[in-house]
C-alpha positions in Angstrom: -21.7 -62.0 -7.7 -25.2 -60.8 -8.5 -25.9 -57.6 -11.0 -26.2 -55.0 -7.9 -23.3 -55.5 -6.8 -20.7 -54.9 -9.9 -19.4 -51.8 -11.1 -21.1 -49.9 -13.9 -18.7 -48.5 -15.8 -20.6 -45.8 -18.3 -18.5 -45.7 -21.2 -15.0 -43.9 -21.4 -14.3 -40.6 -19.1 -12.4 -38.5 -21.0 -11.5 -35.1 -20.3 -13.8 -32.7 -22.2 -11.9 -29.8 -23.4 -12.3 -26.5 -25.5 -11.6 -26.7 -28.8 -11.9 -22.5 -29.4 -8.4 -22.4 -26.4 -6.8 -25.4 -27.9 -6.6 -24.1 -31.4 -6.3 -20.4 -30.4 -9.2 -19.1 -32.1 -10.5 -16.0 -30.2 -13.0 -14.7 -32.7 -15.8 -17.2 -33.7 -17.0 -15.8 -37.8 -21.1 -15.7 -38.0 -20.2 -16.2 -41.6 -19.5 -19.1 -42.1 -21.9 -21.7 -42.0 -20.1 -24.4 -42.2 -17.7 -24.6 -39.4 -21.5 -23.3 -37.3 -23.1 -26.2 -38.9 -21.0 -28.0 -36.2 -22.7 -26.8 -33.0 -26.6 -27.7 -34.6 -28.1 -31.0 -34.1 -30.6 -32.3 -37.1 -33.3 -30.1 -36.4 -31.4 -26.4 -36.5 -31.1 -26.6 -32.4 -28.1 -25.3 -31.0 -26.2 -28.3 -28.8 -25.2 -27.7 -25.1 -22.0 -27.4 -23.8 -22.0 -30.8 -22.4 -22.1 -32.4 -25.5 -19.7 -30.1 -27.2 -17.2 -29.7 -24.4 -17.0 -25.8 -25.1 -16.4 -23.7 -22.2 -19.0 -21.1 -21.0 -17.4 -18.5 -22.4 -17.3 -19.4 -25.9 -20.6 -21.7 -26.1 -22.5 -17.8 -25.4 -19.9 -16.7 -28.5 -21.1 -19.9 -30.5 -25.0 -19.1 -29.9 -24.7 -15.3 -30.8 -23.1 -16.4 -34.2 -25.3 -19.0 -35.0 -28.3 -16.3 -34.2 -26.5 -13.7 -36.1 -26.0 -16.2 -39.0 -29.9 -17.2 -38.6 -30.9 -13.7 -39.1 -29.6 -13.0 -41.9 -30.5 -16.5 -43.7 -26.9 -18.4 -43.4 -28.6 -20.8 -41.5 -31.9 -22.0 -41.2 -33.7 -21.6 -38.1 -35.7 -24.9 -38.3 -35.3 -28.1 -40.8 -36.1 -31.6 -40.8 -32.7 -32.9 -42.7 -30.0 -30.3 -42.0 -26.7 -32.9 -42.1 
């Protein structure tokens, strides 16, 4: 069997799902840093929602907290070693 014709299998499939429904949490708090310190790659940048599974609906709540949080100095809008 040459390399064209076997099946590329791209890692596991798992179902993505929203941690914010799971746990029940309806309000996401701009105030703390830490638990938004989870949605911010190295560099300050908020994620997408592919990469955090979030659903639409709460990845716009995420970004208006981390903004809010960035305004008023929780979190820094741009760094080169943030974790």
């Amino acid at each position: 069997m040459t390399l064209k014709n076997e099946p590329i299998n791209r890692g596991e499939n798992r179902k993505k799902y929203c941690r914010f429904k799971k746990h029940g949490i309806k309000y996401i708090d701009y105030k703390d840093p830490n638990f938004l310190l989870k949605f911010v790659n190295e560099q300050g940048k908020i994620l997408p929602r592919r990469l955090t599974g979030n659903s639409a609906k709460f990845q716009r709540k995420v970004a208006t907290a981390i903004k809010k949080a960035r305004h008023l100095a929780l979190l820094p809008y741009v760094t080169d070693g943030l974790k």
